[in-house]
FIDOTOR-388695 format. One line per field, with one value per residue (C-alpha): residue in one letter; x, y, z. Coordinates in Angstrom, 2 decimals. Last residue first. Layout:
// residues N
fikol (a_...);
xx (X_...);
yy (Y_...);
zz (Z_...);
//
This chain:
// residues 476
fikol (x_x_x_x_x_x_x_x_x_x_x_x_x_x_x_x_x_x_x_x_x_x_x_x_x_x_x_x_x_x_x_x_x_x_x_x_x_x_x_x_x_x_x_x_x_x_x_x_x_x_x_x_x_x_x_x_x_x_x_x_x_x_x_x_x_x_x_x_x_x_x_x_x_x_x_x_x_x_x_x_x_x_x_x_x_x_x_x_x_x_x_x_x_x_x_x_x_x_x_x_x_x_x_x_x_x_x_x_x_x_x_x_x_x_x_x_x_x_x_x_x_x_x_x_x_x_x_x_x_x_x_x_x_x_x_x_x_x_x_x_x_x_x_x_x_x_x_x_x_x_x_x_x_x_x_x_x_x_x_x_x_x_x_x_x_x_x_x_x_x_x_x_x_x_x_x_x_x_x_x_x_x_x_x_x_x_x_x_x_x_x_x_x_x_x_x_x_x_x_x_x_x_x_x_x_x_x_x_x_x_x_x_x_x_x_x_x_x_x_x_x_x_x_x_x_x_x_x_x_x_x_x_x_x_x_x_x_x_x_x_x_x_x_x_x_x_x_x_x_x_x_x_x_x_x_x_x_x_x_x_x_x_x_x_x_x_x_x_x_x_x_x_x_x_x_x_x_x_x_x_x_x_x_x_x_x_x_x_x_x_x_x_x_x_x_x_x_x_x_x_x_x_x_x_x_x_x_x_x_x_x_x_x_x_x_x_x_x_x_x_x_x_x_x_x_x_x_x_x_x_x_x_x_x_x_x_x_x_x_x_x_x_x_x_x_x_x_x_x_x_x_x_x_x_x_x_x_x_x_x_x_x_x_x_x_x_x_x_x_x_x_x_x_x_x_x_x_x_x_x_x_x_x_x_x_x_x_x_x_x_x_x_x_x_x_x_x_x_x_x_x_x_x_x_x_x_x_x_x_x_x_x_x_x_x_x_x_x_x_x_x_x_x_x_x_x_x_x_x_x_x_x_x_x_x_x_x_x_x_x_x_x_x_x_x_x_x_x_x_x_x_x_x_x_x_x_x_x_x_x_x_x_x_x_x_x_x_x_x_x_x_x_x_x_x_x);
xx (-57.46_-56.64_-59.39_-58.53_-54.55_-55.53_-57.91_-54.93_-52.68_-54.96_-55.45_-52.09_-51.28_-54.97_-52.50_-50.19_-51.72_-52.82_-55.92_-57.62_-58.82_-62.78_-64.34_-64.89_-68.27_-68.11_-64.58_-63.71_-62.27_-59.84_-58.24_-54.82_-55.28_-54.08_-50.72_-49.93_-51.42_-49.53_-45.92_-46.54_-46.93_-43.53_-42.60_-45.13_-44.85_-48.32_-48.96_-49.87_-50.48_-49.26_-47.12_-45.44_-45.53_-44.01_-45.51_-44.07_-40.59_-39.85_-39.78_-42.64_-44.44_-43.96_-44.57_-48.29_-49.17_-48.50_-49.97_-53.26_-53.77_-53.31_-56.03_-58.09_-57.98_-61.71_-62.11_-58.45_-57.38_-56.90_-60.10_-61.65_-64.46_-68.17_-69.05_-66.90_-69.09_-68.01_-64.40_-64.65_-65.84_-63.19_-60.51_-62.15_-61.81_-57.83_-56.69_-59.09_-56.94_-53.92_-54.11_-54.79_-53.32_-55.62_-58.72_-59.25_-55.09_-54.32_-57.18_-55.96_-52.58_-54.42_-56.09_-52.78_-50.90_-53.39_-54.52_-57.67_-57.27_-58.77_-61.45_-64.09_-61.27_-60.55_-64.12_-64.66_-61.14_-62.34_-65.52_-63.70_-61.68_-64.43_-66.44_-62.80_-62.36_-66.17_-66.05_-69.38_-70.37_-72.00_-73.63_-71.91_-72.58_-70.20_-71.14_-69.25_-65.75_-66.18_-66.17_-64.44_-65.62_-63.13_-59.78_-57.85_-53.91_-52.12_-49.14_-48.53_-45.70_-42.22_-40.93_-37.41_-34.22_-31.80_-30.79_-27.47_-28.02_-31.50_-29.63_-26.92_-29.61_-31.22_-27.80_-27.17_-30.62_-30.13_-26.62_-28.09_-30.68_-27.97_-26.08_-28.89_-29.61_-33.46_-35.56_-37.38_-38.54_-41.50_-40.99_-44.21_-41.73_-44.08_-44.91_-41.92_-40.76_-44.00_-42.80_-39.24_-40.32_-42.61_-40.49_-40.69_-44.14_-45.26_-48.22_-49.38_-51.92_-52.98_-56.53_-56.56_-60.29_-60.06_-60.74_-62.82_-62.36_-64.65_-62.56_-65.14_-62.15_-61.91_-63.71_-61.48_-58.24_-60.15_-60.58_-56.84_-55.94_-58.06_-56.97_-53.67_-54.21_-56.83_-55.25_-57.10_-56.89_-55.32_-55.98_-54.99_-50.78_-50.73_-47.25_-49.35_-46.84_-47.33_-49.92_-53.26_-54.32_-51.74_-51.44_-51.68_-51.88_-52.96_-52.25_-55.62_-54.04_-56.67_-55.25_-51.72_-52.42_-53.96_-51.26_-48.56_-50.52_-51.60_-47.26_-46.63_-49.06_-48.12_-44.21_-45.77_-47.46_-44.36_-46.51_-44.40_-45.84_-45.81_-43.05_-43.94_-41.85_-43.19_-43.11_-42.74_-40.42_-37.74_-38.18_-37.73_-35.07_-33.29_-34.29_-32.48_-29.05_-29.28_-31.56_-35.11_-37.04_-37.96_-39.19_-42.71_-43.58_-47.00_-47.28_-47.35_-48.81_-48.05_-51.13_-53.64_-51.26_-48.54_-51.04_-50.16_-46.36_-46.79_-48.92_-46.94_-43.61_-45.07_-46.91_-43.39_-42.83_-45.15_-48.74_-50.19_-53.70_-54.24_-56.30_-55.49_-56.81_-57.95_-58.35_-61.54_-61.10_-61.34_-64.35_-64.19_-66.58_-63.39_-62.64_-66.46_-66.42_-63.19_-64.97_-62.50_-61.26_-57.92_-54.55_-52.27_-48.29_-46.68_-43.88_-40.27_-39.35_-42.49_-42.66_-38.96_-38.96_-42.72_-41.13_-38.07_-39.41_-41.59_-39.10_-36.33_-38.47_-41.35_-40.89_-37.02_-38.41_-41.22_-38.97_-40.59_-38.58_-40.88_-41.38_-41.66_-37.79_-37.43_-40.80_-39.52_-36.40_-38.09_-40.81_-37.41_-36.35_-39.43_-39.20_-35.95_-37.13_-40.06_-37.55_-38.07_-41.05_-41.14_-45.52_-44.59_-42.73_-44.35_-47.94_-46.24_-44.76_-48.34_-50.02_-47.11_-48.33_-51.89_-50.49_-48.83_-45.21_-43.41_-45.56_-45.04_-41.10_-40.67_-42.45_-40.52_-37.63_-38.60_-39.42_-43.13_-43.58_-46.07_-47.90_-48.65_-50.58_-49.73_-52.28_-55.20_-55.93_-52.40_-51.45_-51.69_-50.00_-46.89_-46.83_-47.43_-44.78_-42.51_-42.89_-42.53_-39.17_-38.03_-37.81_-37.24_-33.90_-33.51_-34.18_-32.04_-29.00_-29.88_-29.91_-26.61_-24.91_-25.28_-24.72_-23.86_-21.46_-19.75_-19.43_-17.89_-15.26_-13.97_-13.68_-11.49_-9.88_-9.18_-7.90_-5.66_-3.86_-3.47_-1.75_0.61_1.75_0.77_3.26_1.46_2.83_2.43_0.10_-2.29);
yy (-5.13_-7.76_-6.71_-3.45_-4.66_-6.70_-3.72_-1.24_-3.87_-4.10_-0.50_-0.45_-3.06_-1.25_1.69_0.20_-1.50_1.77_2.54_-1.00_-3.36_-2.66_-6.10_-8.82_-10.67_-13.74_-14.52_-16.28_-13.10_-12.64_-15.95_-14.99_-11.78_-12.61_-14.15_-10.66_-8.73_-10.34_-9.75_-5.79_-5.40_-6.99_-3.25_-2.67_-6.16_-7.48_-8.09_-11.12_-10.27_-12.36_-9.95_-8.81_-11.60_-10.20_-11.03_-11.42_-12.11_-14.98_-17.40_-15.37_-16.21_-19.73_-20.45_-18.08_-20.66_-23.38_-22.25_-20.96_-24.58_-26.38_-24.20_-24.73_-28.25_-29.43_-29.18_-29.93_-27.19_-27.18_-25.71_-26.08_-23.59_-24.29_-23.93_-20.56_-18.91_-21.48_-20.63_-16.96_-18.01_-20.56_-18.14_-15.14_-18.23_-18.73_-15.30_-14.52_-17.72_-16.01_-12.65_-9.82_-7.44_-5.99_-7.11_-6.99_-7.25_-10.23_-11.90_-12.44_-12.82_-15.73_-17.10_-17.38_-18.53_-21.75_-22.95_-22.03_-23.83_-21.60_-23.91_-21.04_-18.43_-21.42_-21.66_-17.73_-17.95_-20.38_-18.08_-15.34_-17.35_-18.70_-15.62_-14.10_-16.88_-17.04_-13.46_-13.53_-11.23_-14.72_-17.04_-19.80_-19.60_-21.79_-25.23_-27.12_-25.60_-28.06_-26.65_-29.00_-28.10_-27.23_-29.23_-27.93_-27.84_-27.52_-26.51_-26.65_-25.31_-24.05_-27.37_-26.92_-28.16_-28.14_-31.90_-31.43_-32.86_-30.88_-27.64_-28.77_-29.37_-26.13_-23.84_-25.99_-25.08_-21.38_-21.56_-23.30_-20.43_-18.23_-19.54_-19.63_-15.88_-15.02_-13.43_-10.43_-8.47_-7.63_-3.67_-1.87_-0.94_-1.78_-4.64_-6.05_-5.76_-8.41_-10.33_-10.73_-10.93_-14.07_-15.91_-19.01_-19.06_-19.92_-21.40_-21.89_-21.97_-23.56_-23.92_-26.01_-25.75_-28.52_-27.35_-29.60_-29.38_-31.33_-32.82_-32.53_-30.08_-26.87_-25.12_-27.18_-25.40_-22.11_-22.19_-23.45_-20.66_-17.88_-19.64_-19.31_-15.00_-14.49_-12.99_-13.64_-10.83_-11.63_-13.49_-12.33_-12.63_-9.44_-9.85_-12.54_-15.11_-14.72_-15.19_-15.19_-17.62_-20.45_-23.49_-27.21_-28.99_-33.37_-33.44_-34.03_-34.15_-31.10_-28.97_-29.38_-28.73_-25.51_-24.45_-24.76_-23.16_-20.14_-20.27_-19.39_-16.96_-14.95_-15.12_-13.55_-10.94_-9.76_-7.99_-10.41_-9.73_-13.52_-14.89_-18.27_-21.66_-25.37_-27.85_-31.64_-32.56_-32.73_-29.18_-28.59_-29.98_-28.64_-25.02_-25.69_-26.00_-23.16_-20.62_-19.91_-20.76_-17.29_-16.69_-18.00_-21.91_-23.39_-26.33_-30.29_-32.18_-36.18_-37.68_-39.50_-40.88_-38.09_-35.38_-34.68_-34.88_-32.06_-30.43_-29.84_-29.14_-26.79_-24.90_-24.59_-21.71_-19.73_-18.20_-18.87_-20.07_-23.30_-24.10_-27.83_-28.36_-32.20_-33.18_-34.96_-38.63_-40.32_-38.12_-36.80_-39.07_-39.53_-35.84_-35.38_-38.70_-37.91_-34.77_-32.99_-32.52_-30.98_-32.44_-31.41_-31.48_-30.81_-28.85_-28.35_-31.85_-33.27_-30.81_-31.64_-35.48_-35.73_-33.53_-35.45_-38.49_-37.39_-35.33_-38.54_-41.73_-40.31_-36.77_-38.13_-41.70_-40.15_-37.59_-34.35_-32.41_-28.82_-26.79_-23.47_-21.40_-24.15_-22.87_-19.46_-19.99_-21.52_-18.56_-15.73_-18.57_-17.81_-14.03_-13.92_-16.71_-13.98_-11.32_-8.30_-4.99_-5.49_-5.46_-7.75_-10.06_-10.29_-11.09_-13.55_-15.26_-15.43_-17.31_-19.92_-20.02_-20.31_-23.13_-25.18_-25.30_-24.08_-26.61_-29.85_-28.75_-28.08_-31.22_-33.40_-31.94_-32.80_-36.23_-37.30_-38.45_-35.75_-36.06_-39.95_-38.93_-40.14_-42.00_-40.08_-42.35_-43.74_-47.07_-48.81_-45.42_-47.26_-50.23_-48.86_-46.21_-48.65_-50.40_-47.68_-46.66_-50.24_-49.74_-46.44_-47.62_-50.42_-47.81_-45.51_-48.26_-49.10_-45.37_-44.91_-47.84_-47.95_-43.88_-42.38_-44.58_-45.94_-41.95_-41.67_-44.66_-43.47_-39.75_-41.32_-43.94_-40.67_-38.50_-41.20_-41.59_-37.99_-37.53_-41.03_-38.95_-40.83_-42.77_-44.36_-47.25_-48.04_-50.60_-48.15);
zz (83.21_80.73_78.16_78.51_77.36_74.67_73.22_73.34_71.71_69.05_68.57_68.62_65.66_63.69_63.85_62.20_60.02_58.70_56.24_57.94_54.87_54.39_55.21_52.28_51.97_50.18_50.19_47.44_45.18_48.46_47.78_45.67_46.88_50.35_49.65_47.52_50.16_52.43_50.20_49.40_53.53_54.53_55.61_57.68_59.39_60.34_63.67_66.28_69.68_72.38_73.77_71.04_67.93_64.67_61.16_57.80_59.00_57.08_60.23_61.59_58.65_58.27_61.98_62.15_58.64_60.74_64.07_61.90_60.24_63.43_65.32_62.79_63.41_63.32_59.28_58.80_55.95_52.30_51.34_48.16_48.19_48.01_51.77_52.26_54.97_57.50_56.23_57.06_60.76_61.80_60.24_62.65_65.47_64.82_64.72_67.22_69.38_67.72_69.06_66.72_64.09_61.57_60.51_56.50_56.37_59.24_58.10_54.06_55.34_57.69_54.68_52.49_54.55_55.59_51.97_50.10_46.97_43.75_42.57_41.65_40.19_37.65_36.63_36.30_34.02_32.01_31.59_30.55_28.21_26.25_25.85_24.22_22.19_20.84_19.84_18.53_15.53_13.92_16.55_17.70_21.29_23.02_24.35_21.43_22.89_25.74_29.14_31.94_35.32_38.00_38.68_42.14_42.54_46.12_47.37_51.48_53.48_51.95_53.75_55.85_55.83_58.55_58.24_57.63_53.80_53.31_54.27_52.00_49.25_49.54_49.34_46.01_44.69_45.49_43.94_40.47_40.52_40.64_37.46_35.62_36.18_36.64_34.31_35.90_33.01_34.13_34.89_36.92_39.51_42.89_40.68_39.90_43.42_44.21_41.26_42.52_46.01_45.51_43.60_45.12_46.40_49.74_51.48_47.74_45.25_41.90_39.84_37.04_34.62_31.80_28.39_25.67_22.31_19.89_16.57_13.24_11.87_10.89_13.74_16.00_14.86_15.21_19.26_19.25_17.59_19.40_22.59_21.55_21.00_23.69_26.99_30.46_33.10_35.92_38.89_42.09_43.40_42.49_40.09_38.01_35.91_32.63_29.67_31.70_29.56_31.00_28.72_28.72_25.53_25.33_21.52_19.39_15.67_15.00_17.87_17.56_14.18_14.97_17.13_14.58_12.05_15.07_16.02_12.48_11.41_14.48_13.45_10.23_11.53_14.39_17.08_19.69_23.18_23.91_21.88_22.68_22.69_23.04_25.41_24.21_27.41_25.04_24.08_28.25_28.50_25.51_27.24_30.26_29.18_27.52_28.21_26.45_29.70_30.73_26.81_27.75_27.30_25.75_27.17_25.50_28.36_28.61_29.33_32.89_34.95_35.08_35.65_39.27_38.42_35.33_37.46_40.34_37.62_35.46_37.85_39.99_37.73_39.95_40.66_37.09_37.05_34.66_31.75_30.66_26.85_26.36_22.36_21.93_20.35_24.21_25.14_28.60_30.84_32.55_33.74_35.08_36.81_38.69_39.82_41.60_45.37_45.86_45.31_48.16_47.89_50.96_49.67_48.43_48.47_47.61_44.21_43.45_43.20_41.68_38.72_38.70_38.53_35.76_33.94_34.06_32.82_31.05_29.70_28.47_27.64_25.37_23.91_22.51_19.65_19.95_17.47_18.08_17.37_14.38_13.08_13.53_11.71_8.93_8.93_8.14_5.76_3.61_4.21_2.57_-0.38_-0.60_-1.32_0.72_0.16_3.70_2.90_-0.06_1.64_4.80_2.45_0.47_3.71_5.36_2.34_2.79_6.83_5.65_3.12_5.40_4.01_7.42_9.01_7.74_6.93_11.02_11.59_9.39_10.83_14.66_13.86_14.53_17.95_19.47_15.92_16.77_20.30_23.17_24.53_27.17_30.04_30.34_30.57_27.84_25.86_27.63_25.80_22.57_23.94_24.54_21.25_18.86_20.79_20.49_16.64_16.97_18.42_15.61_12.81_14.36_14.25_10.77_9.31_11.58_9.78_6.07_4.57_7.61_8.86_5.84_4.66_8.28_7.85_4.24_5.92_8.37_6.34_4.09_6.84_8.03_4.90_4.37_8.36_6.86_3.90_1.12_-1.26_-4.87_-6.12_-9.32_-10.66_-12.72);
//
């Protein structure tokens, strides 16, 4: 037992080293994570202060604990015996096959990550790609919101700048927990966004059992009252108009409230733009009918990189105006509830009626919109025809100076020449055939507002030389 016993000196530091990580994980690291959540616990009592809607506790349960919560709910346990049997598989298989889906769903939300760097960053990016407009709302409306109900956010989706405008706009009032497509499902990107408290959607997944999942998870985002935002039309529309509203999470959250006392009330958020990012891709993806239009990481990197440089030589230019509009909240109470009613799909047509209602009416937009029902013109018709459609527009949100029209129509007539939308000749202002796909797609997003809508001309190019024609009578 006294002996001496000789080590090589690699062995010798292999056991220190496994000596010093069973020290570590056994008495240190449970200390030092008690003393940051700890301070955690405090900054977001501190923090929940401030905002209108807390955070909620189930946002800042531990990722595992949530994952185990859910994968041993007993719908989702119910769901497993009924994969199993149908795959004729082992239900320990089909057990582990709902693990990795809860993983694939859960998110791990950090307060300080959504707080102090998506925020910042958020409000960062949306001012320095646009003039960020926040249309009139009904502040009473949002407030007299009851404090125990959980808050849905129903938004249009014309971009994957949604995220970030109304992320920033909404800083004040929650954190949002959104339901994310498979687009964000790349590395780096997709730990920021977990962080953020988003979680991940198969959204054409006919998988049963994933489906059992993500309605469990759903429903107890529902009943714990987290602050969710979500997009019903389920991707990004290719028209630029609205699309038709999907039911599956609306169907979960619309059932998570029927199980509990907890009202549910959804809040209308309309979007629009002078210009949106990925306008070509989804106006190509319509002319092919193909979606899948994910973009590389390493080119979106190079696009942000070509921005900046402009921005640091001082040739940078705004993308024009965005702008997000609130319409009338609906709680779930007010829906019939009446047996053979399909209370989710009632409740997402009339979202989508109050989101259609609030769509922001922006410059680009409107004189696309012009430039297609009228054909080409000169800008001072250009700029009374605008005058005229607004006048008949008296409940719409429009983003425009009331007595500037003339503003409005040079700024929108400067985008568009710049990205070759339109051509000037002679002080006529025309459409470019072969930019056609991208004004419809600006127009759309407001032609459902216009009252009465005139028959678009067959040609634009023959509306260009009737135009010209007229100019040039009308000059003699």
């Amino acid at each position: 037992m006294t002996q001496t016993v000789e080590l090589p000196l690699w062995a010798f530091v292999l056991i220190l080293l496994f000596a010093a990580v069973t020290f570590a994980s056994h008495f240190l690291f449970p200390s030092v994570r008690w003393f940051f959540r700890r301070r955690l616990e405090r900054a977001v009592a501190q923090l929940n202060q401030r905002l209108e809607r807390p955070i909620e506790p189930f946002k800042l349960a531990r990722r595992y604990d949530m994952i185990q919560r859910l994968i041993y709910d007993p719908q989702v346990a119910q769901a497993v015996s009924d994969h199993a049997a149908a795959h004729g598989i082992p239900e320990n298989v089909a057990f582990e096959d709902a693990r990795r889906y809860a993983r694939e769903i859960v998110p791990s939300f950090s307060a300080f990550t959504y707080f102090s760097f998506a925020i910042r960053a958020a409000r960062l990016l949306s001012n320095a790609i646009y003039r960020v407009r926040l249309g009139s709302y009904d502040e009473g409306l949002l407030k007299a919101i009851d404090r125990d109900a959980t808050v849905v956010f129903v938004m249009n989706h014309r971009s994957n700048m949604d995220y970030v405008l109304v992320t920033y706009l909404v800083a004040k009032r929650s954190a949002l927990s959104y339901a994310v497509g498979e687009w964000a499902r790349v590395w780096p990107l997709s730990l920021l966004i977990r962080a953020m408290g988003a979680y991940f959607i198969r959204r054409k997944s006919q998988n049963g059992l994933y489906r059992s999942v993500l309605a469990a998870y759903v429903r107890l985002a529902t009943r714990a009252g987290v602050t969710q935002a979500m997009f019903p039309e389920g991707g990004l529309s290719l028209t630029g108009a609205l699309a038709p509203p999907k039911h599956g999470l609306l169907k979960y959250i619309v059932d998570g409230s029927a199980e509990v006392s907890k009202d549910v009330v959804f809040v209308p958020v309309a979007l629009n733009y002078d210009r949106v990012l990925e306008d070509k891709i989804l106006t190509k993806a319509a002319r092919t009918g193909e979606r899948r239009f994910r973009a590389r990481i390493g080119a979106v990197m190079l696009r942000l990189l070509r921005h900046l440089w402009l921005w640091m030589t001082g040739r940078y230019q705004h993308a024009g105006q965005a702008a997000v509009s609130f319409g009338r909240p609906l709680s779930v109470s007010e829906l019939p509830a009446g047996e053979g009613q399909d209370r989710a799909r009632i409740l997402s047509a009339e979202l989508m009626r109050r989101i259609g209602e609030v769509v922001p009416v922006l410059p680009v937009p409107m004189v696309s919109y012009l430039l297609l029902q009228r054909g080409a013109m000169s800008e001072a018709a250009l700029v009374q025809a605008l005058a005229e459609t607004v006048a008949r527009m008296p409940q719409a949100s429009i983003h425009m100076p009331e007595h500037a029209h003339g503003a409005a129509v040079q700024s929108a007539v400067m985008q568009m020449r710049r990205r070759g939308l339109i051509r000037t000749t002679g002080g006529v202002i025309t459409p470019e055939l072969s930019q056609i796909d991208l004004l419809r797609f600006y127009a759309n997003s407001i032609a459902h507002l216009v009252p009465i809508a005139l028959e678009p001309p067959s040609d634009p190019g023959e509306s260009s030389a009737s135009a010209k024609g007229n100019a040039a009578s009308a000059g003699s």
